[in-house]
C-alpha positions in Angstrom: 31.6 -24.7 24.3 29.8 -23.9 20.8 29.1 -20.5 20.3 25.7 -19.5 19.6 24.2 -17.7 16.4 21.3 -17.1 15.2 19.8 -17.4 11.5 17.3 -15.6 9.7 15.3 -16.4 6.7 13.6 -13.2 4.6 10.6 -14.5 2.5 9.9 -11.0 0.6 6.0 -12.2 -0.8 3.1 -11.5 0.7 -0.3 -12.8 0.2 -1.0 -8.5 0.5 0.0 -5.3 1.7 -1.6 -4.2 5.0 -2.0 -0.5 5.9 0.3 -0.7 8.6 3.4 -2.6 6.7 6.5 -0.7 6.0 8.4 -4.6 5.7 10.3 -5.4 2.6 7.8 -7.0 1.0 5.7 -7.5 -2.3 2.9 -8.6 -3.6 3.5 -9.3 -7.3 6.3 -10.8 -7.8 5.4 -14.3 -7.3 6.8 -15.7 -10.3 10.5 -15.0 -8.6 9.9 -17.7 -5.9 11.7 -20.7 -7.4 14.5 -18.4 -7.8 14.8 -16.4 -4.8 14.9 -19.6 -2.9 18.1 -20.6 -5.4 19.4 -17.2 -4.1 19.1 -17.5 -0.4 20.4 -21.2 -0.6 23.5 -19.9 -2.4 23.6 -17.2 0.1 23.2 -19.3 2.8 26.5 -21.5 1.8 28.5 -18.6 1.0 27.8 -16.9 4.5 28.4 -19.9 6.8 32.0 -20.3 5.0 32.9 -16.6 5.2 32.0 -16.5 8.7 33.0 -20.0 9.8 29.8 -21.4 11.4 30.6 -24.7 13.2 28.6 -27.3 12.8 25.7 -26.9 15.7 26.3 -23.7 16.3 22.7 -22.6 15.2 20.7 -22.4 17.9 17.6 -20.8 16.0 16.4 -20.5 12.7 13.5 -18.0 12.0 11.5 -17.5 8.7 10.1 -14.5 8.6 8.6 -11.6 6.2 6.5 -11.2 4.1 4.6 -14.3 4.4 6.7 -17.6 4.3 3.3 -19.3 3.9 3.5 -18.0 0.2 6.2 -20.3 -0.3 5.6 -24.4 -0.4 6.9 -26.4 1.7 9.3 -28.2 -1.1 10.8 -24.4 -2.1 12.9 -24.5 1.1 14.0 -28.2 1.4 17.4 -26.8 -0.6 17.7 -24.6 2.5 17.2 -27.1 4.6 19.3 -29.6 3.2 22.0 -26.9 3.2 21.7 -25.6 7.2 20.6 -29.1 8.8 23.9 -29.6 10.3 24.3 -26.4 11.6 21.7 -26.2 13.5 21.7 -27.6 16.9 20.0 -30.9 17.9 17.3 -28.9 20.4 17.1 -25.8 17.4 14.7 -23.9 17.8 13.1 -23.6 13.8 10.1 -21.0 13.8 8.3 -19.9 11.0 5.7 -17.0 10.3 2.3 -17.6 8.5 -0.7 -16.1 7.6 -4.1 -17.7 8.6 -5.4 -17.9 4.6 -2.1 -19.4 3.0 -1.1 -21.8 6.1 -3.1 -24.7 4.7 -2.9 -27.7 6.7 -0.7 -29.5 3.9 1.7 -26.2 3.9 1.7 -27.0 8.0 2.2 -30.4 7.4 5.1 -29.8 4.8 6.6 -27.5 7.0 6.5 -29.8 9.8 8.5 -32.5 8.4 11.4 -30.3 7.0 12.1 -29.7 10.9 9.7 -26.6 11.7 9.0 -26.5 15.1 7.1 -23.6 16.3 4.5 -21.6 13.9 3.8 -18.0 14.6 0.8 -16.4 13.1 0.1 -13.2 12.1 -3.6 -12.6 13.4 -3.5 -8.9 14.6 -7.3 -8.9 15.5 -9.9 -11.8 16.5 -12.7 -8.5 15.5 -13.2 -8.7 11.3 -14.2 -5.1 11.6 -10.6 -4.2 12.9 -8.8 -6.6 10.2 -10.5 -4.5 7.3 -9.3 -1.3 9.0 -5.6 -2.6 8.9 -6.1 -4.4 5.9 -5.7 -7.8 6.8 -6.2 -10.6 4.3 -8.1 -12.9 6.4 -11.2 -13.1 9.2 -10.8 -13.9 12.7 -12.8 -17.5 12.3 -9.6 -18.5 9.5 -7.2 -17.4 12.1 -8.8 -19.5 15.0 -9.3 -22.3 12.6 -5.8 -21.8 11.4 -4.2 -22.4 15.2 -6.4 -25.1 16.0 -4.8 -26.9 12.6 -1.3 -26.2 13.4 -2.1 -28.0 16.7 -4.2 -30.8 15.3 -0.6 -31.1 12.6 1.5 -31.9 16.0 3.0 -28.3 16.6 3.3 -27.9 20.2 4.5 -23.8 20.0 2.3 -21.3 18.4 2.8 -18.2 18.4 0.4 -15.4 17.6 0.6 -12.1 17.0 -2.3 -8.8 17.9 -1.8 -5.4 17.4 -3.5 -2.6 19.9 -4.1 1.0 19.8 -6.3 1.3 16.8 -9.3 3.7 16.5 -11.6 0.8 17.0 -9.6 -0.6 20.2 -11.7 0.1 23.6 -10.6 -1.3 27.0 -13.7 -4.2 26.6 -12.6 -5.0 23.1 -8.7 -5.3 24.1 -9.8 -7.8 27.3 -12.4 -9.8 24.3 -9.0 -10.0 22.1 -7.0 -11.2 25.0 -9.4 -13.6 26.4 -9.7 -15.1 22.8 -6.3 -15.4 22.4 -6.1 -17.7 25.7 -8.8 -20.0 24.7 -6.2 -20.8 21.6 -3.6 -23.9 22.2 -1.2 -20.7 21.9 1.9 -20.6 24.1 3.2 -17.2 22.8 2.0 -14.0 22.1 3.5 -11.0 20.7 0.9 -7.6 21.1 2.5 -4.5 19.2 0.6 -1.1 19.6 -0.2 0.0 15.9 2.4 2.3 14.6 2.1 4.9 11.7 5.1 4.4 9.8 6.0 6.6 6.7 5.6 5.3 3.3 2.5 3.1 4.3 -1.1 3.8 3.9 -1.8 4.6 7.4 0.6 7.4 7.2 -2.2 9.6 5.2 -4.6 8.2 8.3 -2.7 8.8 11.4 -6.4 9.2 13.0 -6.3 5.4 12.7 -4.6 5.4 15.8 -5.1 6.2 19.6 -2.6 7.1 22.1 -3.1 4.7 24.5 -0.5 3.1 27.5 -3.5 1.9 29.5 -4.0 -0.6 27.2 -0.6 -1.6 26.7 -0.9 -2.0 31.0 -3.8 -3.9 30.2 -2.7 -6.2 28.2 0.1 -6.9 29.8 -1.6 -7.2 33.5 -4.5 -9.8 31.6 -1.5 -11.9 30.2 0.1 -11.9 33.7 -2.8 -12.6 35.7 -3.2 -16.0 33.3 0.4 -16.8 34.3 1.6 -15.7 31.2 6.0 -13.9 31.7 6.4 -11.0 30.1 9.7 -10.9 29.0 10.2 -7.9 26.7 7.7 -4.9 26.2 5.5 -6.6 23.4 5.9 -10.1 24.3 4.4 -12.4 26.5 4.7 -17.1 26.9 4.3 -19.9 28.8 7.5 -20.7 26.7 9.9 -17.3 25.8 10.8 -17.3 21.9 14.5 -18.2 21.9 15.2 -16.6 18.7 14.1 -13.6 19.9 15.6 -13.4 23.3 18.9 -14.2 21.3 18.5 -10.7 19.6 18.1 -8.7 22.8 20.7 -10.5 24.4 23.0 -9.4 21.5 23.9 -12.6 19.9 25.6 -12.6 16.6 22.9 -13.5 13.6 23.0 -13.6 9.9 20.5 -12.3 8.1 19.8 -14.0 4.5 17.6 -12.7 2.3 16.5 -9.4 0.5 17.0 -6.8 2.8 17.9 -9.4 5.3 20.0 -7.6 8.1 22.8 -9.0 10.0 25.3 -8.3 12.4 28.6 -10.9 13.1 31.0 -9.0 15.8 31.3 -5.5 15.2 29.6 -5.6 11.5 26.0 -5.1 10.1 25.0 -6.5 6.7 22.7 -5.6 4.6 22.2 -7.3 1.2 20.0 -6.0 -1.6 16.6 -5.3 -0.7 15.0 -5.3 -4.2 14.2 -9.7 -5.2 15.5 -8.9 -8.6 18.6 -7.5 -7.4 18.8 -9.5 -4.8 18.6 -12.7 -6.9 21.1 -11.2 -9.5 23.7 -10.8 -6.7 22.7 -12.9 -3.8 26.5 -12.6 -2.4 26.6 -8.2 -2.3 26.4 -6.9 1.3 26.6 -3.4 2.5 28.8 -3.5 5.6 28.1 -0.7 8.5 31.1 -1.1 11.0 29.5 -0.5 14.4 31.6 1.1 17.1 32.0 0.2 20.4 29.7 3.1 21.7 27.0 2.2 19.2 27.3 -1.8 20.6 26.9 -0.6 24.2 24.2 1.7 23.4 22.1 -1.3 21.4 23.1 -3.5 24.4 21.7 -1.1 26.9 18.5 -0.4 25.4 17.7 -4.1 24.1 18.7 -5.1 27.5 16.4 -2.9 29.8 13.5 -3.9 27.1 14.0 -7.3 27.9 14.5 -10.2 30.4 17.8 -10.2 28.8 19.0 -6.8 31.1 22.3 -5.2 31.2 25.8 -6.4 32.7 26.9 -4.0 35.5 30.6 -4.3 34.1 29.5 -3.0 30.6 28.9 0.3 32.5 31.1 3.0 32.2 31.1 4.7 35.6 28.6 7.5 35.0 26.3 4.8 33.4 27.2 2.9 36.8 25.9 5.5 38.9 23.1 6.3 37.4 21.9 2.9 37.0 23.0 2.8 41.1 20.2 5.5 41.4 17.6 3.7 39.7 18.4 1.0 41.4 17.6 2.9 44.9 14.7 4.0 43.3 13.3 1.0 42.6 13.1 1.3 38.9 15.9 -1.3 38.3 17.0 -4.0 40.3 20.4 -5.8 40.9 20.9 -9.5 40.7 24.1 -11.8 39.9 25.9 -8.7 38.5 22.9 -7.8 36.1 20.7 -4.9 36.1 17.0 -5.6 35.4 13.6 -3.4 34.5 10.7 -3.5 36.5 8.7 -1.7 34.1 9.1 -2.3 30.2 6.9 0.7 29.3 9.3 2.9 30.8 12.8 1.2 29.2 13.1 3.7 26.3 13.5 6.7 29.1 15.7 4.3 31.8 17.9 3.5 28.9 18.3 7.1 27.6 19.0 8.5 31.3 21.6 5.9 31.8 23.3 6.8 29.0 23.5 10.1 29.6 
């Protein structure tokens, strides 16, 4: 059997810089593109020699950022060219996008390189609520922007909101989340708005509320509409594979500026500045990760997740105190796995099992 890794794909541009967005990202540095993509190509090669990727061993590729819908379509068909027989014949090839720069001929584009799953970054179906976080777009060009990617043949879109900002009620939070289901959407990721240092929201903390009703309520709208929540902030009719992979603990590689990675017991991370990035696309910083730190990752990306955590990993103090959750109820026991009943709690579950 093959093993499975996953790849990801940094695109560092971004049409701009919202409040909230501590991401490696830029937003004037557009004239790099043509050779940033040269970069991660040459990258790309190097990395699936050094760590001898067989040939359909890639079960996902995911393009993320910044905004990959900065980048045309004929930018990544070096990539392409490059990971096409790596990747496995059911791949799973997702790429972000913003609703003003995915034009229906960037869709199309994007499309016939092998894409196969678009996922958008809404954040908010109220215009109000995008100026607050500084979006670059209005909730009709998002709507519009779905219904294109559907009318281009995509059958998994993916969008993403963000909850628990000052203008967030509990009626506005059901108007988002019925909105969201009127979309031909079969995913959706819904982050409560952090304040994270560095950014613009960090002189504005007021922007956000305190508020684990409504992360109950969106999750108990999206599973009254038959929607699985299978981690804390995300919710499908179909589960993202790329991201499942993650919290199961496959081994990825990360390509890109500030692009991290972890094969085995290592973590890579390459330049996160473009410039020096491009200059060097081969340098990576390498964190050896010790067995403790892989069980601890495991445990708490496990208990966050459908993915849950493997009895035998236990030590036996994690073992018995994972026994008395279990006879609590808070975990539950199947095929030699433990399981969470209640994502919103993982975080504490995960520390008390550890000890």
């Amino acid at each position: 059997m093959i093993d499975e890794t996953l790849l990801y794909l940094h695109i560092p541009f971004c049409d701009s810089k919202c409040h909230y967005c501590s991401f490696n990202s830029y937003v004037d540095r557009f004239e790099l593109k043509k050779s940033y993509m040269e970069a991660v190509t040459r990258q790309l090669r190097y990395d699936l020699e050094k760590y001898d990727i067989k040939k359909g061993e890639l079960a996902t590729l995911f393009i993320g950022g910044g905004t990959p819908s900065t980048i045309e379509p004929a930018l990544y068909e070096p990539f392409f060219e490059v990971v096409e027989g790596y990747l496995r014949e059911d791949a799973e090839i997702t790429s972000e996008a913003n609703p003003n720069s995915a034009t229906k001929r960037w869709l199309e584009g994007m499309k016939e390189l092998g894409v196969n799953r678009i996922s958008f970054g809404v954040q908010s179906f109220f215009d109000d609520k995008l100026r607050l976080l500084g979006r670059a777009h209005r909730a009709i060009e998002a709507i519009k922007a779905v219904e294109i990617s559907k009318e281009c043949g995509f059958k998994h879109i993916s969008i993403d909101l963000i909850y628990a900002t000052m203008l967030d009620t509990p009626e506005r939070v059901e108007s988002e989340i019925e909105e969201a289901l009127k979309l031909p959407v079969d995913h959706l990721s819904a982050y409560e708005l952090t304040i994270e240092e560095g950014t613009p929201f960090q002189k504005r903390p007021h922007v956000r509320i305190d508020s684990i009703e409504q992360a109950k309520l969106v999750r108990d709208l999206l599973k009254r509409s038959g929607w699985m929540e299978y981690e804390v902030s995300n919710f499908g009719l179909v589960q993202c594979r790329h991201n499942l992979g993650y919290w199961k603990y496959l081994p990825y590689l990360g390509i890109g500026s500030g692009a991290v990675g972890r094969m085995k017991n290592s973590r890579t991370y390459p330049h996160r500045v473009p410039e020096r990035y491009i200059e060097d696309p081969l340098f990576k910083e390498l964190e050896s990760l010790t067995e403790e730190q892989m069980l601890q990752e495991r445990v708490f990306l496990g208990l966050r997740s459908c993915a849950g955590v493997c009895k035998d990993l236990l030590k036996p103090g994690m073992h018995e105190r994972a026994e008395l959750l279990r006879r609590e109820k808070k975990l539950i026991l199947k095929e030699g796995v433990y399981f969470n009943t209640d994502y919103l709690l993982s975080d504490e579950i995960a520390l008390f099992i550890l000890g």
